[in-house]
C-alpha beads as a LAMMPS data file, in Angstrom:
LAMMPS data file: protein, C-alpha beads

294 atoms
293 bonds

1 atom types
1 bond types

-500.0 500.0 xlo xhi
-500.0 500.0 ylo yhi
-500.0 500.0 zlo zhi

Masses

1 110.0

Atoms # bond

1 1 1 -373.829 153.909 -123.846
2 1 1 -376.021 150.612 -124.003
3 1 1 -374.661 147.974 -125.562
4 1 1 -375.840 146.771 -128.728
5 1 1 -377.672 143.619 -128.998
6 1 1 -378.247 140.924 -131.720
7 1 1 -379.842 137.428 -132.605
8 1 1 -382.005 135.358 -133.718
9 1 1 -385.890 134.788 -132.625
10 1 1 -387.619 131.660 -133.455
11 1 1 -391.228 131.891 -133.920
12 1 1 -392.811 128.517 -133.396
13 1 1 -396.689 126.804 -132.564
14 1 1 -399.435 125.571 -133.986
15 1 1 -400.852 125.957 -137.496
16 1 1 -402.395 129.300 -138.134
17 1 1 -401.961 130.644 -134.601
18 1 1 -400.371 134.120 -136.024
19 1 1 -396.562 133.243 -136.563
20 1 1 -396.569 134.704 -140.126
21 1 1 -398.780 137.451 -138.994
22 1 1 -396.351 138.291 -136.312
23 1 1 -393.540 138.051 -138.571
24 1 1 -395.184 140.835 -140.816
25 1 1 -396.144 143.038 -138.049
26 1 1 -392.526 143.259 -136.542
27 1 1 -391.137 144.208 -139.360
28 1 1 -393.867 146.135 -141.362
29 1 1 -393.837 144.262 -144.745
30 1 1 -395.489 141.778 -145.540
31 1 1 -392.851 139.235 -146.208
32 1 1 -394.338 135.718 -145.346
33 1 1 -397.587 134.158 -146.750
34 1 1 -400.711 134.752 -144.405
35 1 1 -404.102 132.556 -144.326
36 1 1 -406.770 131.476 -142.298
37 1 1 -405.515 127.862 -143.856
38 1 1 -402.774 125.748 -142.337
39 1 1 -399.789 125.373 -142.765
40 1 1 -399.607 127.959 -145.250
41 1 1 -395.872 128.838 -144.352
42 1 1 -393.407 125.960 -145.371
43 1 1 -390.239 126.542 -144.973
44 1 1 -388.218 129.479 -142.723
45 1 1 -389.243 133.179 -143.737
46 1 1 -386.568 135.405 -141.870
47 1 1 -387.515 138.758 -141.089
48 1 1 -385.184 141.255 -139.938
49 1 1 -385.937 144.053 -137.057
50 1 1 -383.077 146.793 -136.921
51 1 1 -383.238 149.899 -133.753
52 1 1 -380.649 152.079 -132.168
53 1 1 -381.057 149.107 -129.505
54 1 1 -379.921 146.108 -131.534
55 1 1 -381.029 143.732 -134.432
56 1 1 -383.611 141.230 -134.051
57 1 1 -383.558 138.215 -136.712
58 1 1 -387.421 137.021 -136.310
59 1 1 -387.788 133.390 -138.034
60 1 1 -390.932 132.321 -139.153
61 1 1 -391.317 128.619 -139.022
62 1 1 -393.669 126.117 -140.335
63 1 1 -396.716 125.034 -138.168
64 1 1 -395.813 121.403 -136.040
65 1 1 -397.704 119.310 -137.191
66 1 1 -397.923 115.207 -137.919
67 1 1 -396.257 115.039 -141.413
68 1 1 -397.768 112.183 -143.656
69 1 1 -395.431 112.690 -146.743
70 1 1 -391.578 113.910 -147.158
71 1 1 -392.643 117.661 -148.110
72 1 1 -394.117 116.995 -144.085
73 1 1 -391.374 116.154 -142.541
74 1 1 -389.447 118.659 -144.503
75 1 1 -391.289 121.137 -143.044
76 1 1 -391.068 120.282 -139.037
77 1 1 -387.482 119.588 -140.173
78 1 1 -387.508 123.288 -140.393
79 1 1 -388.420 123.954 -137.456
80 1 1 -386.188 122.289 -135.499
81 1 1 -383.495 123.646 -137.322
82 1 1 -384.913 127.402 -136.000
83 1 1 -384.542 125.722 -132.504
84 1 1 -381.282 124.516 -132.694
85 1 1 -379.929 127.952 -134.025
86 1 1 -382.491 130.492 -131.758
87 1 1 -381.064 133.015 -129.291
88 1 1 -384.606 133.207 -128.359
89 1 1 -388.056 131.329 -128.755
90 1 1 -390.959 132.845 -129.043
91 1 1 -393.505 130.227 -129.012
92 1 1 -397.296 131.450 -129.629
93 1 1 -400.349 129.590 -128.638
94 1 1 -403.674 130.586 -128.680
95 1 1 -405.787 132.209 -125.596
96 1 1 -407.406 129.042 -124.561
97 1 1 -406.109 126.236 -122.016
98 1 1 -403.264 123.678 -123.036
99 1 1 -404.289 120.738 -125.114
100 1 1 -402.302 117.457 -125.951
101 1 1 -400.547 119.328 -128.525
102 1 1 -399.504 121.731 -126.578
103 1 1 -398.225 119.453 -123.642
104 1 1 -396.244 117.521 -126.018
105 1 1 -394.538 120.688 -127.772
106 1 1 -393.601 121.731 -124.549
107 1 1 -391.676 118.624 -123.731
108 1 1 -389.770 120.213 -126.627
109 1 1 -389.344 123.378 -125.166
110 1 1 -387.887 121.996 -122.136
111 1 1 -384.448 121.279 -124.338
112 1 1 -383.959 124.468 -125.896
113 1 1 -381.193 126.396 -123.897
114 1 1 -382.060 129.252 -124.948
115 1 1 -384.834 132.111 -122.847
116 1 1 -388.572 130.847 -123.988
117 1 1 -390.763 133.457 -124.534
118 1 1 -394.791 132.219 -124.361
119 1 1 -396.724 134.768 -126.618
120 1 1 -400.531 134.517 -126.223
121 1 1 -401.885 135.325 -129.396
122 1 1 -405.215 136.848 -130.557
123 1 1 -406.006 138.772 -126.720
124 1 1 -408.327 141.416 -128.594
125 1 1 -410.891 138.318 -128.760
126 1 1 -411.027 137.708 -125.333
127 1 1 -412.243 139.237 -122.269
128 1 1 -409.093 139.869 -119.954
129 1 1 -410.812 137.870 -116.938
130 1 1 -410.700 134.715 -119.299
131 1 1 -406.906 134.562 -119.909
132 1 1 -405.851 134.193 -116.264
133 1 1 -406.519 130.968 -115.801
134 1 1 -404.643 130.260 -119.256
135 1 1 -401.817 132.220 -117.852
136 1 1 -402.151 129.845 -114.976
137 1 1 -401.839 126.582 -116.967
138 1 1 -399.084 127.279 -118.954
139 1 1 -397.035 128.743 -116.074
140 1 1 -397.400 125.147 -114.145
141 1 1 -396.081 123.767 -117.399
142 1 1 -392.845 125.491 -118.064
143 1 1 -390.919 128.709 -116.511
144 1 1 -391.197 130.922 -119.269
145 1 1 -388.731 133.983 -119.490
146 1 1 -391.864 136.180 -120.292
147 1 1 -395.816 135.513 -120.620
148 1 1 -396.968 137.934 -123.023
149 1 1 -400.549 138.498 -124.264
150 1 1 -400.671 139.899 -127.728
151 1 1 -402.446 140.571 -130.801
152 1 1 -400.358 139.953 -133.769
153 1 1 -403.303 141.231 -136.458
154 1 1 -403.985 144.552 -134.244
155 1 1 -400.355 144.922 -132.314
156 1 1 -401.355 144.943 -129.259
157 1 1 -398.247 144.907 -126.766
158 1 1 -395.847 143.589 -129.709
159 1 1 -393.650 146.903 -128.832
160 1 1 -393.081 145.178 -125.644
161 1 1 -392.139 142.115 -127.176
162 1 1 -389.770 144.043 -129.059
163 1 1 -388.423 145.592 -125.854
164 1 1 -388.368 142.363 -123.908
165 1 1 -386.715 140.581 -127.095
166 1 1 -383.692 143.573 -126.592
167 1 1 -383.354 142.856 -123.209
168 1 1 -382.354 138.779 -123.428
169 1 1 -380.675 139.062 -126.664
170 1 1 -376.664 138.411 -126.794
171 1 1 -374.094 141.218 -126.859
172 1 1 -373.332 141.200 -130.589
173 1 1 -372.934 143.137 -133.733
174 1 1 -375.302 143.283 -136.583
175 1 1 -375.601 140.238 -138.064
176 1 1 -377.137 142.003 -141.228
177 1 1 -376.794 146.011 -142.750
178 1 1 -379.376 148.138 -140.897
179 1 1 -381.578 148.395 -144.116
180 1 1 -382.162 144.783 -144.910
181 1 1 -385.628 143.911 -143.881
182 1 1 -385.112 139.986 -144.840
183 1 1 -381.803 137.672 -146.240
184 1 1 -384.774 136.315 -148.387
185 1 1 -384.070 136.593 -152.412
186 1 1 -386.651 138.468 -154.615
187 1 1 -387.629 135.482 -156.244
188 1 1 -388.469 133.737 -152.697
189 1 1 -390.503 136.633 -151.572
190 1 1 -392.326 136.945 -155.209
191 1 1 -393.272 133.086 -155.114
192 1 1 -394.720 133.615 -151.236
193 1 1 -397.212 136.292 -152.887
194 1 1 -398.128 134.161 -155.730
195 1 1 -398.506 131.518 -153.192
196 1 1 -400.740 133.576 -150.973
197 1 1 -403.165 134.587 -153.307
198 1 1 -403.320 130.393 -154.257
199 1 1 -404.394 129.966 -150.820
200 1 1 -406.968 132.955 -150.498
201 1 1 -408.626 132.092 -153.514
202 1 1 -409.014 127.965 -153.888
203 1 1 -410.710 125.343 -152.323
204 1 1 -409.430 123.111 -149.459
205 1 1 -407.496 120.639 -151.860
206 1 1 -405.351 122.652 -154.080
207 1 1 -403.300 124.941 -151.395
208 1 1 -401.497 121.470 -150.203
209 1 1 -400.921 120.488 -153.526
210 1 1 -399.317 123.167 -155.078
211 1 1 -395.968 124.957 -155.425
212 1 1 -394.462 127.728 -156.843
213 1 1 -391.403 127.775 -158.957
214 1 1 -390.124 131.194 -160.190
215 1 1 -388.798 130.172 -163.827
216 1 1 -387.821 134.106 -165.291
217 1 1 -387.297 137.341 -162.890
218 1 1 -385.891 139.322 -165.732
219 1 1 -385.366 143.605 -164.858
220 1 1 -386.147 144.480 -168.207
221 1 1 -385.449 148.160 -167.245
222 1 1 -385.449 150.255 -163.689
223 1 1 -389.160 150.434 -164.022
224 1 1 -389.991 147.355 -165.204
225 1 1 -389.653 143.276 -164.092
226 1 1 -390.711 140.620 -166.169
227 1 1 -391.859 137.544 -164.334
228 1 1 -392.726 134.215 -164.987
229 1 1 -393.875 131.534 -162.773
230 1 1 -394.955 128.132 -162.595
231 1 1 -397.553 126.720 -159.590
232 1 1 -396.619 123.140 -159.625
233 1 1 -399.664 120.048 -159.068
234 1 1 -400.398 116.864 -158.171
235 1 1 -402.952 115.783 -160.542
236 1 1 -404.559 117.571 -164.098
237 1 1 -407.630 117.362 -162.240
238 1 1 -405.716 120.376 -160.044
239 1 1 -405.094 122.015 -162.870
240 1 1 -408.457 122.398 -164.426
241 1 1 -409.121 124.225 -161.094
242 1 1 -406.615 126.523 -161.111
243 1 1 -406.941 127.937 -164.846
244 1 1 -410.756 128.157 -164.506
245 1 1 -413.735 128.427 -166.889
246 1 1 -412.282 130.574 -169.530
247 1 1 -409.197 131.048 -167.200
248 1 1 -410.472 133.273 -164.775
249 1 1 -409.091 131.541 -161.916
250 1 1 -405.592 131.925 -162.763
251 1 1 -406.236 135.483 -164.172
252 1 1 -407.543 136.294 -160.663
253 1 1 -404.759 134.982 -158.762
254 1 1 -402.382 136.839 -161.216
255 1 1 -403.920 140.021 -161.035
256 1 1 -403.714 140.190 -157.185
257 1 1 -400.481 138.552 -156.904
258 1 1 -398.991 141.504 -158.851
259 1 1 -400.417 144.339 -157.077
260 1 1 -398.576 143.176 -154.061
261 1 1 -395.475 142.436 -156.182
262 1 1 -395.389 145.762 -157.610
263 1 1 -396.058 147.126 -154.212
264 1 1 -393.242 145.042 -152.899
265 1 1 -390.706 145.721 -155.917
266 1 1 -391.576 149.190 -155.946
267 1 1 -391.553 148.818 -160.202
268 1 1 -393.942 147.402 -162.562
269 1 1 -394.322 143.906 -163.112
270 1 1 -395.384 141.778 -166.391
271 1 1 -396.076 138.671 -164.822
272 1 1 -397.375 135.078 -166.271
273 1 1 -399.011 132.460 -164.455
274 1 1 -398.863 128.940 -165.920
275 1 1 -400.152 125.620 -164.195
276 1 1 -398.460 122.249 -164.810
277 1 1 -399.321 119.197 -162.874
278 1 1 -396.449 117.095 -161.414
279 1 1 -397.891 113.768 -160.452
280 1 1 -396.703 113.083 -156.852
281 1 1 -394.318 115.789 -156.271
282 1 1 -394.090 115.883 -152.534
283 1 1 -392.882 112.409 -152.421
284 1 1 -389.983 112.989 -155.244
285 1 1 -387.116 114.230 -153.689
286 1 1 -385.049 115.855 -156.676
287 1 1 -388.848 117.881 -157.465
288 1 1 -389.034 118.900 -153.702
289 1 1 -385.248 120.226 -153.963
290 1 1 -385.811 122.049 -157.475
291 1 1 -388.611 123.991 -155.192
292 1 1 -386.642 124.862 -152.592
293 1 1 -387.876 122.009 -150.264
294 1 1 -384.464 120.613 -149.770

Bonds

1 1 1 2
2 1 2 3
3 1 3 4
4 1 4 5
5 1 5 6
6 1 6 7
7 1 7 8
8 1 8 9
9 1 9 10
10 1 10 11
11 1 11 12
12 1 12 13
13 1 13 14
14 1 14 15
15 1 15 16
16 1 16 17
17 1 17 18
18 1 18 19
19 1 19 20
20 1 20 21
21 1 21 22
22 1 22 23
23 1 23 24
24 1 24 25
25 1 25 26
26 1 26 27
27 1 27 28
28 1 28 29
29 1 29 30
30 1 30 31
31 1 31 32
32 1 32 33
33 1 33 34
34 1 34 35
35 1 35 36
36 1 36 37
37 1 37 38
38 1 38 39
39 1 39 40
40 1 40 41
41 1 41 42
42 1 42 43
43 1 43 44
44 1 44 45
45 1 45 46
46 1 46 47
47 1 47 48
48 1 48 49
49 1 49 50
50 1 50 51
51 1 51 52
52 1 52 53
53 1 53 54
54 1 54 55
55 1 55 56
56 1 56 57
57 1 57 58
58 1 58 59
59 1 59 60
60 1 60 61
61 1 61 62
62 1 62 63
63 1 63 64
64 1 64 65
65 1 65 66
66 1 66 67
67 1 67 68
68 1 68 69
69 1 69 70
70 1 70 71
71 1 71 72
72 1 72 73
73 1 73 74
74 1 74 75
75 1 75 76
76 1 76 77
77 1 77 78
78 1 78 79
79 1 79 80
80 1 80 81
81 1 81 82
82 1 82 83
83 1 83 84
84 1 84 85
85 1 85 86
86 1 86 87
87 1 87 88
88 1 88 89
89 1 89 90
90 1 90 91
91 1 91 92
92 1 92 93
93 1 93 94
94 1 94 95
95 1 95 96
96 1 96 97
97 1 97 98
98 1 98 99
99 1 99 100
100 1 100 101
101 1 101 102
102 1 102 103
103 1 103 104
104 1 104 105
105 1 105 106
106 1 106 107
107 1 107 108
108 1 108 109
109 1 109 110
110 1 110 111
111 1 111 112
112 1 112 113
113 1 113 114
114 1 114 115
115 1 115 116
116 1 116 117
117 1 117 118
118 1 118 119
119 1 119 120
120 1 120 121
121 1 121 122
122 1 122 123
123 1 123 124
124 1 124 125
125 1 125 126
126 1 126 127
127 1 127 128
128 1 128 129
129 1 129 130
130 1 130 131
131 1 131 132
132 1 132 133
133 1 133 134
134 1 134 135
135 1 135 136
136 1 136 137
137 1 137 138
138 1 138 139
139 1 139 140
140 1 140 141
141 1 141 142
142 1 142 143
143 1 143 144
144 1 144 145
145 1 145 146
146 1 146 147
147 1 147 148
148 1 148 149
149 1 149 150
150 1 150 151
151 1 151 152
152 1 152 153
153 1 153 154
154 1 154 155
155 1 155 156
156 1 156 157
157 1 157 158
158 1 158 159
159 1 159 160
160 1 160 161
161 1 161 162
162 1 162 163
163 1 163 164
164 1 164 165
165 1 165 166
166 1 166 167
167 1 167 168
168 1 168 169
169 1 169 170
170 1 170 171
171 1 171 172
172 1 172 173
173 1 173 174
174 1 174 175
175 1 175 176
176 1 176 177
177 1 177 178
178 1 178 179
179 1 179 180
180 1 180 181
181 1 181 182
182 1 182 183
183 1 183 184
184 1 184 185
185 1 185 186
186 1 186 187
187 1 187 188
188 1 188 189
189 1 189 190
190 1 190 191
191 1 191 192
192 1 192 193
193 1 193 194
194 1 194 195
195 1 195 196
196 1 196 197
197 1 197 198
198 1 198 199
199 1 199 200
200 1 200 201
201 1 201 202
202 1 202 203
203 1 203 204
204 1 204 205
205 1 205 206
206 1 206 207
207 1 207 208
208 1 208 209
209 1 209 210
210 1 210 211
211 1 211 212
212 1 212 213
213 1 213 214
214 1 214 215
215 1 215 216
216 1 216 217
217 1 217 218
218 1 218 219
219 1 219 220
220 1 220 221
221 1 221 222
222 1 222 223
223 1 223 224
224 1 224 225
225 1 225 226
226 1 226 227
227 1 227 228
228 1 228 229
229 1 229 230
230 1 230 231
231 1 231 232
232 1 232 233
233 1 233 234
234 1 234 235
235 1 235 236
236 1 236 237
237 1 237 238
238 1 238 239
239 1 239 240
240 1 240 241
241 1 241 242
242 1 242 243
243 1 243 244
244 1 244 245
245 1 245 246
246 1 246 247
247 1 247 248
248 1 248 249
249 1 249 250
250 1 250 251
251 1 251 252
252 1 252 253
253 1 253 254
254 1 254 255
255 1 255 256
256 1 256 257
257 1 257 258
258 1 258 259
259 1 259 260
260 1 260 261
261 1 261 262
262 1 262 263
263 1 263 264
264 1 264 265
265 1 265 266
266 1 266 267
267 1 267 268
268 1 268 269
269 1 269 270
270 1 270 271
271 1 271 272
272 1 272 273
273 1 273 274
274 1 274 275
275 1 275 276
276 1 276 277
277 1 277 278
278 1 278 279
279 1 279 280
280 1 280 281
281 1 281 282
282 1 282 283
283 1 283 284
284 1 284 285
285 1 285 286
286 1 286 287
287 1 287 288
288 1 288 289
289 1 289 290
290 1 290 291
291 1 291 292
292 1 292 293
293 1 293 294
């Protein structure tokens, strides 16, 4: 009988190269935050991949970046905490040559001890012929475990990932019961959606500004949850934005935020949106750690 395998895969690269997307894909719910915006994920989103062969523990990570306030350095604080703890890294770039970015993160990746995957990202979008020499270039940088080309968004070859993840993992028992998908709370997963939809449908400005903060997640029966949340602001000017003319804005984002929580929940939800504005929130340390960024 084969043994059992289990441990934890770090996901790590760039902002908006497909980590979250990944995330979702591996484990078929759509657990962490995805947008064509950076760094929309913050902090670690673990997703959890159970088979007869073993358990994979995927961690999403924030994008690296260079931080400019404490919420920033929170946030590649994050990640190196993934590396330090990974039984694998998977880091994902995406199917062009190696910039300066790329050859300083993998000055990084030369001190992790444990098997480096290199996961080419976003392959349906480019002719075959036109990743070799990319292949090529990161090969002379570092001697990846595995090169593999894939397409996060369409799967593409991610069941090989999965079978190549398997194969390096440690000899180990579960880490978590087969039917856990994440060792995320409700309330974390629920703010990530309201989150989301902040992201999808605002301007440039308020995404960076704003956080969520899950005040009530009350189970008023089996079939019911009553919600309410608070997206935290820099400035009233933020604000304004949010709510909208009339309050459509914030009626919009609450209306799509809860078909996806319901979805999620499998119940009906009663949720309420407010906005507050918290003047300089990333920079205060006991308001970071009341969001979870600490």
């Amino acid at each position: 009988m084969a043994s059992f395998r289990s441990g934890f895969a770090s996901i790590v690269g760039r902002p908006n190269v497909g980590k979250s997307t990944l995330l979702n894909r591996l484990v078929g719910e759509r657990l962490a935050a995805v947008s064509k915006k950076p760094q929309t994920t913050r902090g670690t989103i673990r997703g959890i991949l159970t088979t007869p062969e073993g358990q994979a523990v995927f961690l999403d990570t924030p994008g690296f970046h260079d931080p400019r306030d404490p919420l920033g350095r929170w946030m590649i604080g994050e990640i190196h905490k993934s590396l330090a703890d990974a039984d694998l890294l998977c880091w994902m770039v995406f199917p062009e040559l190696p910039g300066e970015e790329e050859r300083s993160f993998v000055e990084t990746v030369k001190k992790v001890s444990a098997p480096v995957f290199l996961l080419i990202n976003q392959v349906d979008q480019v002719e075959k012929p036109k990743l070799l020499p990319v292949i090529d270039a990161y090969q002379k940088l570092h001697p990846f475990k595995e090169i593999i080309p894939i397409s996060a968004l369409k799967g593409d070859h991610v069941p090989l990932l999965i079978r190549k993840t398997f194969e390096v993992l440690p000899e180990h028992p579960a880490y978590f019961p087969e039917e856990i998908l994440t060792d995320q709370n409700e309330r974390t997963i629920v703010s990530e959606m309201i989150r989301e939809k902040i992201f999808r449908f605002t301007g440039e400005e308020i995404p960076y500004s704003s956080a969520v903060e899950i005040e009530e997640f009350i189970e008023r029966s089996d079939k019911l949850v009553a919600i309410k949340a608070a997206i935290v602001v820099e400035k009233d000017s933020q604000k304004a934005i949010l709510v909208g003319k009339r309050g459509e804005k914030i009626k919009q984002i609450g209306q799509e935020a809860r078909r996806e929580i319901e979805h999620f929940l499998g119940k009906k939800v009663f949720l309420e949106l407010w906005v507050k504005a918290v003047k300089g929130w990333k920079r205060d340390p006991e308001t970071m750690r009341r969001l979870g960024f600490g």
